[in-house]
N, C-alpha and C positions, 0 to 999 in steps of 0.2 A: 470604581473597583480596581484593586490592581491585579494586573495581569500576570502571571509564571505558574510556576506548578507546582503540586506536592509529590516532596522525596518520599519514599517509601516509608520510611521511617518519621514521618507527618512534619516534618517542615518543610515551611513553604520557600520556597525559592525562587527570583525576580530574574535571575540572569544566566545564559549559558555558560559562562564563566562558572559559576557556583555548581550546574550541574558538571560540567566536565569535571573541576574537583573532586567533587563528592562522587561522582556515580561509580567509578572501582570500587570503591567501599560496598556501595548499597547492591549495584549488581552481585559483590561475591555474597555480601551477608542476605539479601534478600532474593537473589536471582531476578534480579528485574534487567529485563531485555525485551523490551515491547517490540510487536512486529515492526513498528515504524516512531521513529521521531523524528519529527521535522521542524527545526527550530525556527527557520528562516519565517515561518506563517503565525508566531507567537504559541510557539511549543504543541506544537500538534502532536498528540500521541495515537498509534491506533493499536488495540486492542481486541482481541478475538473473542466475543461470545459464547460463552459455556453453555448456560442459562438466563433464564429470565423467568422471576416469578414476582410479582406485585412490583412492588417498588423495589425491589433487587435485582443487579446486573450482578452474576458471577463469570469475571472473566480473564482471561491468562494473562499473568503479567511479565510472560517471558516465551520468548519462537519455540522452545520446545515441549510447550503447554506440560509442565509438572508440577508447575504455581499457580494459585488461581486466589483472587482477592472479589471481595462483594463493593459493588457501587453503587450508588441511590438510582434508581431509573429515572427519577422523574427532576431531572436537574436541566438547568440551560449550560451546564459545563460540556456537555457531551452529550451527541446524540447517539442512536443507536439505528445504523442502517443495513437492510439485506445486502446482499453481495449484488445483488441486479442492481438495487439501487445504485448502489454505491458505483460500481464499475459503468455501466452505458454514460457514456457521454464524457469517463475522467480520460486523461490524460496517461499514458503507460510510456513504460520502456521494460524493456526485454533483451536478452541475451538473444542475440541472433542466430548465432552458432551453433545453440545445444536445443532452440526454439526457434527453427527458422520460419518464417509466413508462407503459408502453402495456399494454393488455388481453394481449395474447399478442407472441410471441417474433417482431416481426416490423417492421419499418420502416413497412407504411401499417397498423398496427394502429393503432385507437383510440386516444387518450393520457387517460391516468387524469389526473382534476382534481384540483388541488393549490390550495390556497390560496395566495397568494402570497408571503405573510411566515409560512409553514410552516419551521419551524427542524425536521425531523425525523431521525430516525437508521434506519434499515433494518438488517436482517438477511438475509442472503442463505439461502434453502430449496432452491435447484434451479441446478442447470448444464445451458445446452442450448447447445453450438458460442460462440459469442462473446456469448449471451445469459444474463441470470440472476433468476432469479426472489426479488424480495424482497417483505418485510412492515414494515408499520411496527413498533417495537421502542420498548419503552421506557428508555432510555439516560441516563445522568448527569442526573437530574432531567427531561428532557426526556419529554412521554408525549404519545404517541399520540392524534390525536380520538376520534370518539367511533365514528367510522363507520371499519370497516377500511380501510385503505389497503394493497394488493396488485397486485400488477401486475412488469411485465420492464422492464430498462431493458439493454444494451449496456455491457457489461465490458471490453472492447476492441475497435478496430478496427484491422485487420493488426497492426501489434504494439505498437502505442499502448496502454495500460491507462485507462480512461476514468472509474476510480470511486477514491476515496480510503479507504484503509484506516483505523479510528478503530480507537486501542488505548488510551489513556483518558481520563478530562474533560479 
């Protein structure tokens, strides 16, 4: 089978090269700006569930959900995961600054000290409502101090997503 993706506009394309080209194009004429592309994994796209009815996946094909396209559900291109699923156990990074990691699941809780030129990676352990519990993780060469780093930081707020998914170096 060969591997790449389809342009909006249904051709298929093998290389990021091809989509860097193309995608000004297709982004203006079709608005496509999916919440995530991540080329490095063999074109990972992720996309936000509208619906789901039979074998139909209706889902945004742009961060400011004004576009919405139908997908087959029952395909091996793509799966379809809740938000728990998906988030326990992945990988994050987050703005620290405007999202800092506090003692407990809570806006005037504590905020955990960070060094400032801290390049770290987290693991998400816990779901609580729009909060989520991570630890520091040792990642693509990246490790950890020496003293643990634990703490909640804010996954989203109303339906903003506030942390960045890492799927590899």
């Amino acid at each position: 089978m060969e591997h790449g993706f389809m342009m909006p506009n249904g051709r298929f394309t093998t290389t990021l090269s091809d989509y860097e080209r193309l995608k000004g194009e297709y982004l203006k004429r079709y608005n496509f700006s999916p919440r995530l592309f991540y080329p490095q994994t063999g074109f990972l796209f992720q996309f936000e569930l509208k619906t789901l009815k039979g074998n139909k996946a209706e889902v945004f094909i742009n961060t400011d959900k004004t576009v919405t396209k139908y997908m087959k559900a029952d395909t091996s291109l793509f799966n379809i995961q809740s938000w728990r699923h998906h988030i326990l156990g992945a990988i994050i990074d987050f703005n620290h600054r405007k999202n800092p990691i506090r003692e407990h699941p809570s806006d005037a809780a504590e905020v955990v000290d960070l060094e400032e030129n801290d390049d770290l990676a987290f693991s998400v352990i816990r779901i609580k409502d729009e909060w989520i519990q991570i630890e520091c993780t040792s990642f693509c060469g990246v490790s950890c101090p020496d003293k643990a780093i634990r703490g909640w930081v804010k996954w989203k707020s109303k339906s903003n997503v506030l942390i960045r998914f890492i799927y590899s170096c």
